[in-house]
TILUM-206869 format. One record per residue: residue number from 1; x, y, z of N, C-alpha, C, O in turn; chain. Coordinates in pm, 1 decimal. Last residue first. Example, Ala and Ser with C-alpha at 12.3 -4.5 7.8 and 13.67 -1.06 7.14 Angstrom:
<pts>
+-----+----------+----------+----------+----------+----------+----------+----------+----------+----------+----------+----------+----------+-----+
! seq !       nx !       ny !       nz !      cax !      cay !      caz !       cx !       cy !       cz !       ox !       oy !       oz ! mol !
+-----+----------+----------+----------+----------+----------+----------+----------+----------+----------+----------+----------+----------+-----+
!   2 !   1285.0 !   -225.0 !    708.0 !   1367.0 !   -106.0 !    714.0 !   1290.0 !      3.0 !    787.0 !   1340.9 !    113.8 !    803.9 !   A !
!   1 !   1319.0 !   -569.0 !    780.0 !   1230.0 !   -450.0 !    780.0 !   1320.0 !   -330.0 !    780.0 !   1423.6 !   -331.9 !    846.5 !   A !
+-----+----------+----------+----------+----------+----------+----------+----------+----------+----------+----------+----------+----------+-----+
</pts>
This chain:
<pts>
+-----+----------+----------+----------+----------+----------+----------+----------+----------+----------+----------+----------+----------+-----+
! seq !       nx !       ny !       nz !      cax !      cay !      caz !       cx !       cy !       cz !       ox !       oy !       oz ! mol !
+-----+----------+----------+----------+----------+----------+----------+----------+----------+----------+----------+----------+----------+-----+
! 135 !  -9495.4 !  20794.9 !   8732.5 !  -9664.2 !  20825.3 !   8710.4 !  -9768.5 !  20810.8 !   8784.1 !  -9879.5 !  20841.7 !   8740.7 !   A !
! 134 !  -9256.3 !  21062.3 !   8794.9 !  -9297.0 !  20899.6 !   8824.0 !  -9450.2 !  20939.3 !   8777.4 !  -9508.5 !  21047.7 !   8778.1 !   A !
! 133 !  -8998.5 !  21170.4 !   8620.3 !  -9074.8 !  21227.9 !   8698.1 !  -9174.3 !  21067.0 !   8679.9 !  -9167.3 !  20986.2 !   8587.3 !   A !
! 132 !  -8647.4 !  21215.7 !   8605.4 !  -8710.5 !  21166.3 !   8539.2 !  -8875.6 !  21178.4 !   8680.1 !  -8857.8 !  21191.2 !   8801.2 !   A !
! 131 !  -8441.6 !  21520.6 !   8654.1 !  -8512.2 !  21371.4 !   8658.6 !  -8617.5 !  21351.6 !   8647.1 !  -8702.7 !  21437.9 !   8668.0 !   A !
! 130 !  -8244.2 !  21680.2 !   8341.0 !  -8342.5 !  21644.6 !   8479.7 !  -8398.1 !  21543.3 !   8501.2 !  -8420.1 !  21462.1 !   8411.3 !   A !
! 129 !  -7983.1 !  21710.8 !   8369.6 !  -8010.6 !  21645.6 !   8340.5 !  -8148.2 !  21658.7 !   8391.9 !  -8154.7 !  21642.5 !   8513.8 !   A !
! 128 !  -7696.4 !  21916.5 !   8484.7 !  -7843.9 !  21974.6 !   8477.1 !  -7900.6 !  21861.6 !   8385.5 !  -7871.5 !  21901.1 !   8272.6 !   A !
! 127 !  -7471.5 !  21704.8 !   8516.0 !  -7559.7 !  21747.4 !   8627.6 !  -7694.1 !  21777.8 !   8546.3 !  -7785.0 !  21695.4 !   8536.2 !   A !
! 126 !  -7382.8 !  21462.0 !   8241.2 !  -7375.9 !  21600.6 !   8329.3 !  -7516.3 !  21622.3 !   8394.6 !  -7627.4 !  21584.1 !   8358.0 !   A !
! 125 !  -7157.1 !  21203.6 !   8384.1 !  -7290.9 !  21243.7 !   8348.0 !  -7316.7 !  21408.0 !   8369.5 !  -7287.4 !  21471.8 !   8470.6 !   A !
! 124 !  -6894.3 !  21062.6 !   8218.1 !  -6936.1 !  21189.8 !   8349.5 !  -7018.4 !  21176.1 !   8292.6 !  -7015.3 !  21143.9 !   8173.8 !   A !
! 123 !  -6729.4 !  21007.3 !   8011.1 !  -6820.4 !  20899.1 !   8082.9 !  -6912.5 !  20941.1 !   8167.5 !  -7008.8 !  20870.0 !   8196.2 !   A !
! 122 !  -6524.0 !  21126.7 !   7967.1 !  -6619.9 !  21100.3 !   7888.8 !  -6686.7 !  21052.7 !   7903.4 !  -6750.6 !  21024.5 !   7802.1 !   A !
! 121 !  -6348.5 !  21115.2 !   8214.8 !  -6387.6 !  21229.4 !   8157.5 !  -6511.9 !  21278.7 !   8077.5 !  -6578.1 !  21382.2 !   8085.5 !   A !
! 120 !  -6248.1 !  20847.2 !   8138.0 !  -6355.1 !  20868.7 !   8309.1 !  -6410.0 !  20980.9 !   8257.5 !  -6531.9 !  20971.1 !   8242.9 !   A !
! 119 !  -6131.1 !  20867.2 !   7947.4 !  -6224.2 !  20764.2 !   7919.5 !  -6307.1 !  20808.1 !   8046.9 !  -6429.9 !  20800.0 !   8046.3 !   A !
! 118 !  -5882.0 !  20987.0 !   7982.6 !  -5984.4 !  21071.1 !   7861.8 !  -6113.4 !  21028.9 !   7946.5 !  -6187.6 !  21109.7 !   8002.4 !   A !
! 117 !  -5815.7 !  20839.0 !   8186.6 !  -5832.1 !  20966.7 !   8250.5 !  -5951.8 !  21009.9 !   8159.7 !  -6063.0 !  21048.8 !   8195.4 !   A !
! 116 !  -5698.2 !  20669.6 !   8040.2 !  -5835.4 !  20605.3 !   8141.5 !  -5897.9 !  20753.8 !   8153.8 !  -6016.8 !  20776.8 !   8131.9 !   A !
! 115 !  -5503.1 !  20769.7 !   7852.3 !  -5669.7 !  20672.5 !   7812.7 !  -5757.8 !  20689.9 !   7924.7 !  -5876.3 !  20720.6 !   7911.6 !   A !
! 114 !  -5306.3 !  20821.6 !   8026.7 !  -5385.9 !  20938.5 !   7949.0 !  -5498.6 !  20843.7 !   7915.7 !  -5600.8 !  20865.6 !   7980.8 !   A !
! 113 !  -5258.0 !  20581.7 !   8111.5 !  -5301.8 !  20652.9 !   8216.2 !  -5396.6 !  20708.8 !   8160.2 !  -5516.7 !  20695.6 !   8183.7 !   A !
! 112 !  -5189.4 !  20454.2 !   7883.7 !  -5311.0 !  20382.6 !   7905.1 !  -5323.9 !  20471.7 !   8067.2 !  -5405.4 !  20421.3 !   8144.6 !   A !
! 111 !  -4926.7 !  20613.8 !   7810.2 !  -5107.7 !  20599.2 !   7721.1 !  -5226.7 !  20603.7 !   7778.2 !  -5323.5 !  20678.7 !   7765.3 !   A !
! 110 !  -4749.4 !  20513.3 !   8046.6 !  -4815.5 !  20695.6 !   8040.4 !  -4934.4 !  20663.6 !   7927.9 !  -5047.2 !  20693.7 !   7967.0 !   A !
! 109 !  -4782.4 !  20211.9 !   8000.7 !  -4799.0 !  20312.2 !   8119.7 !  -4861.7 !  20426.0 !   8096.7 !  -4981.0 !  20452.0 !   8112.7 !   A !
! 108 !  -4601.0 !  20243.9 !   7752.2 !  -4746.0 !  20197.0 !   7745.0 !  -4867.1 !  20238.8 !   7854.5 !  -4982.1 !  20277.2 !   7833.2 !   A !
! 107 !  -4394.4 !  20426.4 !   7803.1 !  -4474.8 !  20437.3 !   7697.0 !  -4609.9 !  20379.7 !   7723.4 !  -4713.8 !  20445.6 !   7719.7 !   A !
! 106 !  -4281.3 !  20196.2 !   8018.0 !  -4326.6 !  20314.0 !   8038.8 !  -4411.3 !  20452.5 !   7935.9 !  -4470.8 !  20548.6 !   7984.5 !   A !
! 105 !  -4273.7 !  20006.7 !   7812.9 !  -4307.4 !  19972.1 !   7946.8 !  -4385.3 !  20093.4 !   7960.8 !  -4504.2 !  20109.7 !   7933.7 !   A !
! 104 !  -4009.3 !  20036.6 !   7641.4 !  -4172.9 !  20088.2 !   7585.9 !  -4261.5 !  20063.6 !   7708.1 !  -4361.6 !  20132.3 !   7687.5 !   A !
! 103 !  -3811.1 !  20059.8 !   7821.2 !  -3844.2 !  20169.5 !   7695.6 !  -3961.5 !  20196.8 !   7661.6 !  -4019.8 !  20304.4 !   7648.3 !   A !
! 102 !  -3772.0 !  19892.8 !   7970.6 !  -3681.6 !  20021.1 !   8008.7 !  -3760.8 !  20133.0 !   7889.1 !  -3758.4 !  20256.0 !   7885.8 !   A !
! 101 !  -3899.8 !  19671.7 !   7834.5 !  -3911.4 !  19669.5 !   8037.4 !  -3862.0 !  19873.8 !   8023.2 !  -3933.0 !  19961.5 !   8072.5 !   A !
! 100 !  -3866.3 !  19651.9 !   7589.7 !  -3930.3 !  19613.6 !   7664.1 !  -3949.8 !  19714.5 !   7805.3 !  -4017.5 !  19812.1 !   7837.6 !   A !
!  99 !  -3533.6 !  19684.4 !   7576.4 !  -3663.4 !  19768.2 !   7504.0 !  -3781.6 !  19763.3 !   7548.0 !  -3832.9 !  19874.9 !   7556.4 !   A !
!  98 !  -3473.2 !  19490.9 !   7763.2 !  -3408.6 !  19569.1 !   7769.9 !  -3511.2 !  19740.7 !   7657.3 !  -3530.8 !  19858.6 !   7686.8 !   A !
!  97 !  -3575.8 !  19251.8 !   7578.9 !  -3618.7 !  19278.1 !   7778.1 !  -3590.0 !  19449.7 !   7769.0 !  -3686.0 !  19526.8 !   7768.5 !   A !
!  96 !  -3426.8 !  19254.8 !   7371.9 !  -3575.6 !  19320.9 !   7383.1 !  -3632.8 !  19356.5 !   7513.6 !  -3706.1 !  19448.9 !   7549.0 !   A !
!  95 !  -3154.5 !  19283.5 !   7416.7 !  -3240.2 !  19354.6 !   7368.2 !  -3350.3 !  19376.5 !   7353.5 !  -3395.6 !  19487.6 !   7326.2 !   A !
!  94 !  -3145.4 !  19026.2 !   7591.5 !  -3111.7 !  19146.6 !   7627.5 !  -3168.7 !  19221.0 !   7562.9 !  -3266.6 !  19262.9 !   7624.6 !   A !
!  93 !  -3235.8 !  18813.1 !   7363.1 !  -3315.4 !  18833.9 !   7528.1 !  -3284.7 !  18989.8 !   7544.4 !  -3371.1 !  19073.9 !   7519.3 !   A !
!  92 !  -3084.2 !  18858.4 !   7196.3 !  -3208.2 !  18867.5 !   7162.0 !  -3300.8 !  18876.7 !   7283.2 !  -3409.7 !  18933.0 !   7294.2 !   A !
!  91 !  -2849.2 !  18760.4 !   7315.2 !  -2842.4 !  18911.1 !   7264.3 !  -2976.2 !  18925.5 !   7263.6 !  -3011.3 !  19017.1 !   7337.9 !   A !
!  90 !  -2938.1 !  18487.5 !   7393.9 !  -2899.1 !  18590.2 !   7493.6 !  -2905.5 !  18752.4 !   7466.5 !  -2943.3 !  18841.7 !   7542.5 !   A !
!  89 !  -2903.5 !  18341.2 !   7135.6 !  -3030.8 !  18401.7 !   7247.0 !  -2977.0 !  18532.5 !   7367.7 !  -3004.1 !  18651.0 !   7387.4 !   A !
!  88 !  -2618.1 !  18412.4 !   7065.3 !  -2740.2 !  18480.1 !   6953.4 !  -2854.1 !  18466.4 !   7092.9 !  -2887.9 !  18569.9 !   7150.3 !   A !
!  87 !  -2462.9 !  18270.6 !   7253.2 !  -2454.7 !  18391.9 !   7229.5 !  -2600.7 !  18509.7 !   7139.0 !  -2646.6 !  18622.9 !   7153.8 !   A !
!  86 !  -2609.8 !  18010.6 !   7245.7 !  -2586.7 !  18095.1 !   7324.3 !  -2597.2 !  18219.2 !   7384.2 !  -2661.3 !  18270.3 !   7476.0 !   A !
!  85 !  -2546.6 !  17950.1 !   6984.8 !  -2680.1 !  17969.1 !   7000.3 !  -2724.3 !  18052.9 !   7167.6 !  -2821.9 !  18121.8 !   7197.4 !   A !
!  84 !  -2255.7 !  17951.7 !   7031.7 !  -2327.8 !  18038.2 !   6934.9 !  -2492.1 !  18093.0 !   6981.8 !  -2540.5 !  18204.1 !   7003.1 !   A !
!  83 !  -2254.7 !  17739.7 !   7167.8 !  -2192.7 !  17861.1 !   7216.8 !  -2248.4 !  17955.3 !   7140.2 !  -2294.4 !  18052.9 !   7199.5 !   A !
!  82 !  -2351.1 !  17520.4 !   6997.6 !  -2424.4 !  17531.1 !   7128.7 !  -2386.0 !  17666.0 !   7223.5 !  -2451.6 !  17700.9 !   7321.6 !   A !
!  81 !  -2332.8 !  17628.2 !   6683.8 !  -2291.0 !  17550.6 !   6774.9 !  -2364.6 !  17578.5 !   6918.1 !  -2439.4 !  17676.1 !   6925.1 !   A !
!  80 !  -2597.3 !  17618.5 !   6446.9 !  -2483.9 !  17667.5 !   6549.0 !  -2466.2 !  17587.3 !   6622.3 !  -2537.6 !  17490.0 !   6646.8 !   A !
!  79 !  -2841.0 !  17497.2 !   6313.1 !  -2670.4 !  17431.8 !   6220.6 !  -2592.3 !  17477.9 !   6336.0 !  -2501.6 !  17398.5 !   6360.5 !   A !
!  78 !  -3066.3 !  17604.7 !   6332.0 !  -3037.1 !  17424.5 !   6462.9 !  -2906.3 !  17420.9 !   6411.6 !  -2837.9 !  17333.4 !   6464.7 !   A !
!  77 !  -3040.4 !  17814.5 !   6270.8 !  -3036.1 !  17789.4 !   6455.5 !  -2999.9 !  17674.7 !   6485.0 !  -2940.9 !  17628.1 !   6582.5 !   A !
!  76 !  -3087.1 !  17766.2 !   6038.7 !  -2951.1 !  17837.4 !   6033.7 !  -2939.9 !  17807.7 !   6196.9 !  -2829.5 !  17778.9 !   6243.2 !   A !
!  75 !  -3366.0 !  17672.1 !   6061.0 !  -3265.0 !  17586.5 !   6010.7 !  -3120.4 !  17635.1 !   6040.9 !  -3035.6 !  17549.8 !   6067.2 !   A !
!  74 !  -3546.5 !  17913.5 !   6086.8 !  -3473.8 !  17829.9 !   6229.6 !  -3372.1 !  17733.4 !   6241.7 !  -3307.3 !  17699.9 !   6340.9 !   A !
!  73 !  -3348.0 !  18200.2 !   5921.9 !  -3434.3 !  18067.9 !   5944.6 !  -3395.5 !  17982.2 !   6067.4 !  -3289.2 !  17970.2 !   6128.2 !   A !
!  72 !  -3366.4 !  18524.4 !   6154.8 !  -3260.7 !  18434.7 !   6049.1 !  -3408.4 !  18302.3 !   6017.4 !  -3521.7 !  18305.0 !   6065.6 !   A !
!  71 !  -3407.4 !  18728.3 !   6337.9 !  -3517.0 !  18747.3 !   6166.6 !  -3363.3 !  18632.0 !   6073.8 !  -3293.9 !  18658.0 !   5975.6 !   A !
!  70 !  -3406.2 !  18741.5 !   6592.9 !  -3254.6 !  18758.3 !   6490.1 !  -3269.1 !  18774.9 !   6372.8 !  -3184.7 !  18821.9 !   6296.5 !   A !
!  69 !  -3600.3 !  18626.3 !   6658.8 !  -3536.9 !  18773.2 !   6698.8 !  -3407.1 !  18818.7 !   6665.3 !  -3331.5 !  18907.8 !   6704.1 !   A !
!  68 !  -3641.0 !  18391.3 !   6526.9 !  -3753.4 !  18494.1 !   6563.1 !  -3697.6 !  18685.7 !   6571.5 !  -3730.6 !  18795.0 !   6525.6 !   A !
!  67 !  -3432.7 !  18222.2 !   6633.1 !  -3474.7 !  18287.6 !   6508.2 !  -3536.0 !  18402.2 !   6490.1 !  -3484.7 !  18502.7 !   6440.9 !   A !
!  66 !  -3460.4 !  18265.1 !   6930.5 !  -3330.1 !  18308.1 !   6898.7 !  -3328.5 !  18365.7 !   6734.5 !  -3276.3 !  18468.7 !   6691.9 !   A !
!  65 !  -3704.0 !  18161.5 !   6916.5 !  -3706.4 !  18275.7 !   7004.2 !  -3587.7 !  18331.7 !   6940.3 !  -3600.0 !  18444.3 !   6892.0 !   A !
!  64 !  -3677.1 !  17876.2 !   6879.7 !  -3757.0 !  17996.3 !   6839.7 !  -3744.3 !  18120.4 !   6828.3 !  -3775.3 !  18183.2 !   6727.1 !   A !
!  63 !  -3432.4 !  17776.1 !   7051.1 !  -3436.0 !  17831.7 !   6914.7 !  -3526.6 !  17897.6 !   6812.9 !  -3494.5 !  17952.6 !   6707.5 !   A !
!  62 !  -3627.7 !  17814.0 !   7274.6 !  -3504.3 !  17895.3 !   7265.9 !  -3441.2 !  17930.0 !   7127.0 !  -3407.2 !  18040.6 !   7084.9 !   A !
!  61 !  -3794.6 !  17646.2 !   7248.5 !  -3838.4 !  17769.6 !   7282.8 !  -3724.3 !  17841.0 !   7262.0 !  -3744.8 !  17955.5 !   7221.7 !   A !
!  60 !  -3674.6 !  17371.7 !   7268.2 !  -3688.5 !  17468.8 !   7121.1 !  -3737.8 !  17586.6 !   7106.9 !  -3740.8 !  17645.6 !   6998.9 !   A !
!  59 !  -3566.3 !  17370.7 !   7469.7 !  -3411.0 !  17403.8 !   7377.0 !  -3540.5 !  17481.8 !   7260.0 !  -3529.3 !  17585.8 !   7195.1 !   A !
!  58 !  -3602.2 !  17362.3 !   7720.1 !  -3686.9 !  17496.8 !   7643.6 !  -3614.0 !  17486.9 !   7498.8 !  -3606.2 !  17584.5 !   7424.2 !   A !
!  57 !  -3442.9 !  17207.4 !   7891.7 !  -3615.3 !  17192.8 !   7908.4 !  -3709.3 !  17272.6 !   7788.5 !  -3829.5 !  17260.4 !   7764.9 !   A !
!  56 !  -3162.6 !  17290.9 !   7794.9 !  -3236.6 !  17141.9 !   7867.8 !  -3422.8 !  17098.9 !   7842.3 !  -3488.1 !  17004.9 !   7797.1 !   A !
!  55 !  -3179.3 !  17533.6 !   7820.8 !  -3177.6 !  17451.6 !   7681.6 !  -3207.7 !  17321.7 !   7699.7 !  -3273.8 !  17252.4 !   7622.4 !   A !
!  54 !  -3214.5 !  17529.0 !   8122.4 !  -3335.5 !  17632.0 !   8023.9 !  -3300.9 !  17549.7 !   7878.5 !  -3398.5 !  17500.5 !   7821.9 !   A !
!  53 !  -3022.2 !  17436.2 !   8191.4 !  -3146.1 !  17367.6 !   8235.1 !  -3235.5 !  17460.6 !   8182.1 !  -3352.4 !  17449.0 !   8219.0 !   A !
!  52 !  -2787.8 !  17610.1 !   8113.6 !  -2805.4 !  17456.2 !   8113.4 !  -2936.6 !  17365.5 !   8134.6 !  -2948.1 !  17247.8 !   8100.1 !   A !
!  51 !  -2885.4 !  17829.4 !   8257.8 !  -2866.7 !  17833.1 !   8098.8 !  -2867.2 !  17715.6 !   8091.0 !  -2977.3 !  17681.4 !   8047.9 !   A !
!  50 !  -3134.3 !  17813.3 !   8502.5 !  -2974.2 !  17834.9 !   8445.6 !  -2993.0 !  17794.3 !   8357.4 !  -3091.8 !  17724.5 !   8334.5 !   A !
!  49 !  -3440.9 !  17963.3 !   8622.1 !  -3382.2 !  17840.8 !   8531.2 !  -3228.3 !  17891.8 !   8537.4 !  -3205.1 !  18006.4 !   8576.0 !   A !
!  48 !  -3566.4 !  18109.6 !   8794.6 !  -3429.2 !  18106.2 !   8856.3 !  -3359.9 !  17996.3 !   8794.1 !  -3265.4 !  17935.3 !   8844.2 !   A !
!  47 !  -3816.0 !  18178.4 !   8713.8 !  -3823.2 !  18070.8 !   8842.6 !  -3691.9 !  18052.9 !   8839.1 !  -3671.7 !  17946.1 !   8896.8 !   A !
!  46 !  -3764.3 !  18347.8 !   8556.0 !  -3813.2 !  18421.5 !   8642.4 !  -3815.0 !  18323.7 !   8730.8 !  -3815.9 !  18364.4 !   8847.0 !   A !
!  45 !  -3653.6 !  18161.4 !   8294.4 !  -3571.6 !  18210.2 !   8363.3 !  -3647.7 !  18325.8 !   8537.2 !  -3564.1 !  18368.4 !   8616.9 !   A !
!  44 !  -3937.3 !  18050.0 !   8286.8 !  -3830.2 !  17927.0 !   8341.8 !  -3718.3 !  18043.0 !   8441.2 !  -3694.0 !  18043.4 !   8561.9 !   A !
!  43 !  -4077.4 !  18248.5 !   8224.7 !  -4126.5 !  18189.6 !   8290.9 !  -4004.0 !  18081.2 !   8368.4 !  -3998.6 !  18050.5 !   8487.5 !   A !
!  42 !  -3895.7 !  18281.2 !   7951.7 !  -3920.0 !  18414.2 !   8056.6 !  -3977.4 !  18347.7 !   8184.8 !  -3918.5 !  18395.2 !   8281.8 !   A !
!  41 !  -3964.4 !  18027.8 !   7820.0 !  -3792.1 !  18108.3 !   7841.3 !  -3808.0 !  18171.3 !   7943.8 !  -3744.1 !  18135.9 !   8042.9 !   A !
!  40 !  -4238.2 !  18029.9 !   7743.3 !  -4163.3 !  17962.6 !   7850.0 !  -4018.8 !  17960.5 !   7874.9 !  -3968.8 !  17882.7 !   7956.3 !   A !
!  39 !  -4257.8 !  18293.3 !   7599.2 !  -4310.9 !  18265.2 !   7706.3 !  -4215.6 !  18163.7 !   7750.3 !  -4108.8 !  18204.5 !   7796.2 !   A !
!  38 !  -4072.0 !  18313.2 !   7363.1 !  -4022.6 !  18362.2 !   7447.9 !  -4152.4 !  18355.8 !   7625.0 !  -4123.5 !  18407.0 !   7733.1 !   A !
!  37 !  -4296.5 !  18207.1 !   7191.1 !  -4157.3 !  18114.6 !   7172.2 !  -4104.6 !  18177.0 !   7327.2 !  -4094.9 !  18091.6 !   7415.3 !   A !
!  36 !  -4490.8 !  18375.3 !   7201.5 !  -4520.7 !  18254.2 !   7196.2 !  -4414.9 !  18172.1 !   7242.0 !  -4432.6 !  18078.9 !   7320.4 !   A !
!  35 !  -4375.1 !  18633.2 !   7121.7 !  -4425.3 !  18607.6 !   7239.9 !  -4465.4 !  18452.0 !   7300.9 !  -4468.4 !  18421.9 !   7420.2 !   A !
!  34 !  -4306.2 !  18603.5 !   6822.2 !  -4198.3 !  18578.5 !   6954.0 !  -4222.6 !  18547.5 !   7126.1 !  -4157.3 !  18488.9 !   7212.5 !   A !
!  33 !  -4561.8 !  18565.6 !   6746.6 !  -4452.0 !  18438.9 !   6748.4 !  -4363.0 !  18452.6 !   6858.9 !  -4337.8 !  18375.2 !   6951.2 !   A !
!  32 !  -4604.7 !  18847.3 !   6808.5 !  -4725.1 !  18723.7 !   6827.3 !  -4616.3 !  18603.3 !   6836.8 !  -4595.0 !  18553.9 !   6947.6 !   A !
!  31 !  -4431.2 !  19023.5 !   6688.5 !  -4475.4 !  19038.7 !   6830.3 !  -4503.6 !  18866.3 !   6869.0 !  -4436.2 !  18790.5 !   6938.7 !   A !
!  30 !  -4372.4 !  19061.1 !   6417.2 !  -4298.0 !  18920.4 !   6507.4 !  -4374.4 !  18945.1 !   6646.0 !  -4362.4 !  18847.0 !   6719.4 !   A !
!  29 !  -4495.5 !  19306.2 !   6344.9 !  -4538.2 !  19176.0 !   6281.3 !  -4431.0 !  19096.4 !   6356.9 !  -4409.2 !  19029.9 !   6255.6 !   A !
!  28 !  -4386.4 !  19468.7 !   6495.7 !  -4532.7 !  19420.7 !   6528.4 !  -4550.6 !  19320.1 !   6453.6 !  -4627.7 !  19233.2 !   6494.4 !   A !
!  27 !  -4022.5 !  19388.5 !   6566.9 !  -4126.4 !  19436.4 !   6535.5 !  -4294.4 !  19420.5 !   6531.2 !  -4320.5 !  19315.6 !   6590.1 !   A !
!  26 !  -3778.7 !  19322.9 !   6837.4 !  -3874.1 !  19311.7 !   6729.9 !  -4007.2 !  19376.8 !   6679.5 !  -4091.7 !  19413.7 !   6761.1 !   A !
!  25 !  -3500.7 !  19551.5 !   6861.1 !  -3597.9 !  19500.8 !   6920.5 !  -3699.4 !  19475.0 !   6818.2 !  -3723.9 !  19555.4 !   6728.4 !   A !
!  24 !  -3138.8 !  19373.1 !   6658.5 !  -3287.0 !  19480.0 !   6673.7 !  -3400.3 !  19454.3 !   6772.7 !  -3419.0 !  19333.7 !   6788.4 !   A !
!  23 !  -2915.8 !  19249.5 !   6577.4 !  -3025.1 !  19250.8 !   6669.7 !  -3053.1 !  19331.8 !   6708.1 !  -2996.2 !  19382.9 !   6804.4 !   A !
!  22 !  -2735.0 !  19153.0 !   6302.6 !  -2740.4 !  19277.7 !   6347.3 !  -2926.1 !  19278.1 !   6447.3 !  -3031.9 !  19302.6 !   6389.4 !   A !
!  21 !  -2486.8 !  18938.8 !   6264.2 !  -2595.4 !  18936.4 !   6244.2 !  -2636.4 !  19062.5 !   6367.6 !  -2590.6 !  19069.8 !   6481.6 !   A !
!  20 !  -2251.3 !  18774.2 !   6041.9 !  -2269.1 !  18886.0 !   6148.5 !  -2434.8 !  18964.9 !   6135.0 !  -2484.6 !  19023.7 !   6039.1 !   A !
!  19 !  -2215.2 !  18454.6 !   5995.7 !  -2244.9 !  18574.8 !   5961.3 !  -2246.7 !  18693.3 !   6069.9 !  -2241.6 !  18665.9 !   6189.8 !   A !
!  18 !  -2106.0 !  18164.6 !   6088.8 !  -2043.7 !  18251.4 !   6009.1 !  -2082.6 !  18454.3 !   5990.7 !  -2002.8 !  18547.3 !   5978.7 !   A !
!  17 !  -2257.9 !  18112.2 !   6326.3 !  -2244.3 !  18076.5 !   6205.4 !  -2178.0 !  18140.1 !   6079.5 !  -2239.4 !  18149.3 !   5973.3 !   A !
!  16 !  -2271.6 !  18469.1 !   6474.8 !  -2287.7 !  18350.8 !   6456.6 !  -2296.5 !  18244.6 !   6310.7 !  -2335.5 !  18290.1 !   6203.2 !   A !
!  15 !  -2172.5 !  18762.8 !   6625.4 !  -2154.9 !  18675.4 !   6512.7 !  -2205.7 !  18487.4 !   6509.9 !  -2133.4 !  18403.1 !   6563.0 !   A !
!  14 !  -2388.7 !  18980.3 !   6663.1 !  -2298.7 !  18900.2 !   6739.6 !  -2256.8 !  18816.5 !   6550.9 !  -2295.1 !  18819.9 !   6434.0 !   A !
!  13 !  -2423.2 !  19361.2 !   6735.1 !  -2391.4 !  19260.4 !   6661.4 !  -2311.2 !  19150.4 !   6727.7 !  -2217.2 !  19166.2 !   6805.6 !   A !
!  12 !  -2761.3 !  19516.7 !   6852.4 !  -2663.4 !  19470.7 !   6898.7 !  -2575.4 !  19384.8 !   6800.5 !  -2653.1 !  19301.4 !   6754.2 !   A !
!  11 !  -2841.9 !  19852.6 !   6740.8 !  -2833.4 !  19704.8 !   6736.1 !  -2709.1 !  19684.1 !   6832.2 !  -2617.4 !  19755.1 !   6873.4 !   A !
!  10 !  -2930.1 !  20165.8 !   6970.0 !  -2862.3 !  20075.8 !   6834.4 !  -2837.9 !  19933.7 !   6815.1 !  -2798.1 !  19890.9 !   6923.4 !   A !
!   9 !  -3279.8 !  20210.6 !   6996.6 !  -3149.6 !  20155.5 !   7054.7 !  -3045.3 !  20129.2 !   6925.8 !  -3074.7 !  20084.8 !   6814.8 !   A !
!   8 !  -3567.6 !  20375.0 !   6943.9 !  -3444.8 !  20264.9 !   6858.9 !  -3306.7 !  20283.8 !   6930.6 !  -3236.5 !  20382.1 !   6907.0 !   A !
!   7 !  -3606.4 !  20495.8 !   7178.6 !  -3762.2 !  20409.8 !   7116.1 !  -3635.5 !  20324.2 !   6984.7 !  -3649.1 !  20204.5 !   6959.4 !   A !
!   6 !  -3491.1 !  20665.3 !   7170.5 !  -3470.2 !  20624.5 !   7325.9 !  -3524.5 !  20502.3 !   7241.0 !  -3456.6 !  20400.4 !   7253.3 !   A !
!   5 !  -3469.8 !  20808.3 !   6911.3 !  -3339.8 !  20745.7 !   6942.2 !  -3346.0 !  20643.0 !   7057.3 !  -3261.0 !  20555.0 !   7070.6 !   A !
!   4 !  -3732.4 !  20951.2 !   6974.5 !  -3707.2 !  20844.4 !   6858.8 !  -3551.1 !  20760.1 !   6870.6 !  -3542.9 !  20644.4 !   6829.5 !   A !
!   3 !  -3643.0 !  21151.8 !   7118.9 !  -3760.2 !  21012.9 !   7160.8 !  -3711.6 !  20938.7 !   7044.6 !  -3630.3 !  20849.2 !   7067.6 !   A !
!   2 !  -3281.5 !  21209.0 !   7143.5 !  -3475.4 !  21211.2 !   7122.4 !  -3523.4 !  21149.0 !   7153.1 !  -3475.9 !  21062.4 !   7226.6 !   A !
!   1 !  -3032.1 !  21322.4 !   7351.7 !  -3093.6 !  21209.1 !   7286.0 !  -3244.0 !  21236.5 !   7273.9 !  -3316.5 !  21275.8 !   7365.3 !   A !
+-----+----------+----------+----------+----------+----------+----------+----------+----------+----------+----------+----------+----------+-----+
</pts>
């Protein structure tokens, strides 16, 4: 397997509302929204929310999040059934956590090592400088 294969997973397909709908990790132009919608999802589920008390408290963070990362309208989110919407967040969780955390995590990691390292490198003063002499 390549880099480019580790960095695209193959979709996930669920079916909802009739269609079969093909989940991808999202792209730079959804970053910003999804991050928005998928904060208090990630925050609820890290304090040990259950599915019942995450649609309870987050329903619309959830149908954000579920549009968002399914690239459907949010209108097609509010028409599913409550199993559906279910099924569609959940895929959209898995796959990106799952791209996220396992894939690009460590991408971002190894950069911003190589960055600091360039950045200390370039920053060195060199020795034969001479000093500065007082009046």
């Amino acid at each position: 397997m390549d880099e480019l294969d580790q960095l695209s997973p193959a979709p996930v397909m669920v079916l909802a509302g009739g269609r079969s709908l093909e989940i991808t990790p999202i792209r730079v132009r959804e970053l910003a929204a999804f991050s928005r919608a998928v904060q208090p999802v990630a925050a609820a589920l890290a304090a040990g929310a259950d599915i019942a008390s995450l649609l309870a408290d987050h329903a619309d963070a959830v149908i954000d999040a579920a549009a968002i990362g399914a690239r459907v309208e949010r209108d097609f989110v509010l028409d599913l059934g409550l199993d559906e919407l279910v099924d569609l967040a959940g895929a959209v969780l898995t796959v990106n956590v799952d791209f996220f955390v396992r894939r690009l995590l460590p991408k971002v990691t190894a950069s911003s090592e190589a960055l600091a390292k360039q950045w200390a490198g370039s920053n060195s003063m060199p020795d034969s400088a001479p000093p500065e002499s007082a009046p």
